[in-house]
C-alpha positions, 0 to 999 in steps of 0.5 A: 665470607658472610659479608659476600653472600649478603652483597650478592642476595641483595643484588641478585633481588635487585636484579629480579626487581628490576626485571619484573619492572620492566615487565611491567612498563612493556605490559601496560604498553601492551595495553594501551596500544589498540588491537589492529587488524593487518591484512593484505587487501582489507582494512578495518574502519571505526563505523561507529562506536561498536561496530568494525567493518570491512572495507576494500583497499582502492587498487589501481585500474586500469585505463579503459574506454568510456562505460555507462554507470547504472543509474541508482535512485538516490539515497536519502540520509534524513526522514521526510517531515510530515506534510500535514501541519499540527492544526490539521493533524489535530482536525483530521484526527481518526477519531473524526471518523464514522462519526455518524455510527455507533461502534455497535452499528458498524460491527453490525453491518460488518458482521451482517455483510461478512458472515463467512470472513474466514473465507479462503480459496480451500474452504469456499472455492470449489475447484471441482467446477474447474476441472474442464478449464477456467470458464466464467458465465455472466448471468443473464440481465432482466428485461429493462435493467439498467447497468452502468457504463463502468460496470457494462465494460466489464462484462463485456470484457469477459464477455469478449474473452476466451474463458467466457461461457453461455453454459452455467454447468460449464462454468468455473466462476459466475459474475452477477448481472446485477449492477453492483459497483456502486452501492452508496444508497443515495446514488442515482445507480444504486440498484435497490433489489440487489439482495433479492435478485441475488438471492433467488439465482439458482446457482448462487449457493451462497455465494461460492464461486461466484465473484462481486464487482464494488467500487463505492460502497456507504455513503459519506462521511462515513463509508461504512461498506455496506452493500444491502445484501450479503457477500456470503462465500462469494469473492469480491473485487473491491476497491478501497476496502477496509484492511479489516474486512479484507480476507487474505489469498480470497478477495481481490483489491482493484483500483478505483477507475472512472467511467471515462477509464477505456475498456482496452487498448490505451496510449503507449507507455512513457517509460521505457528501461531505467531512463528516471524520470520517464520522458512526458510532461506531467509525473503526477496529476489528480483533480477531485474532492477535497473531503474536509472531514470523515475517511480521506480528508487528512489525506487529500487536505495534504495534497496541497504540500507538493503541488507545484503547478507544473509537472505536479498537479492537484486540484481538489474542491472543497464542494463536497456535500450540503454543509461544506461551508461549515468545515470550510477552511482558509484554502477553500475560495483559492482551490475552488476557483484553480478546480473550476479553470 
């Protein structure tokens, strides 16, 4: 009797053993098998390492007439190279820049022009001027003054509106009169009384509402931004300007036009719609001075790389003030001889 109790223990415990051993195989299986998501319209695919995301099963379509896919701009999968090569990255060098003023020099002339750099439409505007509607007087020139061409249409463009004014207490903005657009002082335009002349207006009031035209200020290499007189709470249209002298939701960014710019009207433009690349024969065109150091010059230096002399074309010349010989470069004699053709 006791010989069958010990013969049924050992095979109910080898039972159990076995059990718990196949328990064990299905768990290990379990695991090695990889967690799937089964849905009826979506499938999950490996992306990366990490990340899973949906993607949209193909269903069959259906057989339709011809229809025009929207154009879409091509989808670059790589970085650009830089244009500029080591050589001339090194040349170029922002440390090359305001080379000929001190760092004192120029917080100087900063501080000087921009003493109200806080400035914002709610604290140097006043907008009880505007209360009977958004009207702008032009100053009166003096006698024999001499303005620009450039500067001229713009007055006269104001002149030419409906929000022009002849009475100064009607006035929601006042424009100077006083030829401002060039302020390089080694400029056959630069107008040496500007700070005086705008000083004594009787309605300047440091400036507020009034607006000033610039679109060369300093002279080169360094361009510092010094216009002679200071802006005060005055608005400024500047082109060009200096990211740090810029003040936000107040001056306005203009682009920098030449005197042969029309005053209205202009040719019909090319593009129409989405048609890429717009139907005309040159998409990009530039001819200046290539600036061989100081601010610009590792920008126009590179403007060479995608030049391709048929719907891209820029010419630059190296002849750009007295000692440009001496920062002369292996490009120089081509890119003058293609800017004189």
């Amino acid at each position: 009797m006791q010989a069958k109790k010990r013969y049924l223990l050992v095979s109910v415990g080898a039972g159990l053993l076995f059990l718990v051993y196949l328990w064990g195989l299905q768990i290990g299986e379990f695991q090695q098998q990889p967690y799937q998501y089964h849905q009826q319209d979506y499938q999950y695919y490996h992306q990366s390492q990490e990340v899973y995301q949906p993607q949209p099963q193909p269903q069959p379509q259906l057989q339709r007439g011809p229809s025009r896919q929207p154009r879409r701009w091509p989808e670059s999968s790589h970085l650009l190279e830089p244009y500029l090569e080591g050589g001339e990255q090194e040349e170029d060098s922002p440390r090359l820049h305001h080379q000929h003023t001190s760092p004192r020099e120029r917080r100087a002339i900063r501080d000087n022009m921009y003493k109200n750099r806080r400035c914002r439409m709610e604290t140097c505007f006043d907008f009880t001027r505007c209360q009977s509607g958004f009207r702008v007087y032009i100053y009166p020139p003096q006698r024999g003054e001499e303005i620009s061409e450039s500067y001229q249409k713009i007055l006269s463009s104001i002149e030419g509106s409906r929000f022009h004014t002849v009475d100064p207490s009607q006035a929601c903005l006042f424009v100077l009169a006083v030829d401002t657009l060039d302020r390089d002082h080694l400029s056959a335009q630069y107008v040496q009384s500007a700070r005086s002349r705008i000083q004594s207006l009787p309605t300047w009031n440091d400036g507020r509402n009034h607006l000033i035209f610039n679109l060369y200020s300093g002279t080169w290499p360094d361009y510092t931004e010094d216009l002679g007189f200071e802006v005060g709470q005055a608005m400024l249209a500047k082109a060009s300007v200096d990211v740090g002298n810029f003040r936000p939701n107040f001056d306005i960014s203009i682009p920098l036009f030449s005197k042969d710019h029309p005053q209205i009207g202009g040719g019909k433009g090319y593009l129409t719609l989405n048609v890429m690349p717009p139907s005309r024969k040159y998409l990009l065109v530039f001819k200046g001075k290539r600036y061989l150091t100081g601010i610009g010059s590792e920008t126009r230096n590179a403007l060479y790389h995608i030049h391709n002399g048929e719907d891209i074309i820029l010419l630059t010349t190296c002849k750009h003030g007295k000692d440009w010989e001496k920062h002369k470069d292996s490009r120089c004699d081509r890119d003058n001889e293609e800017y004189s053709k």
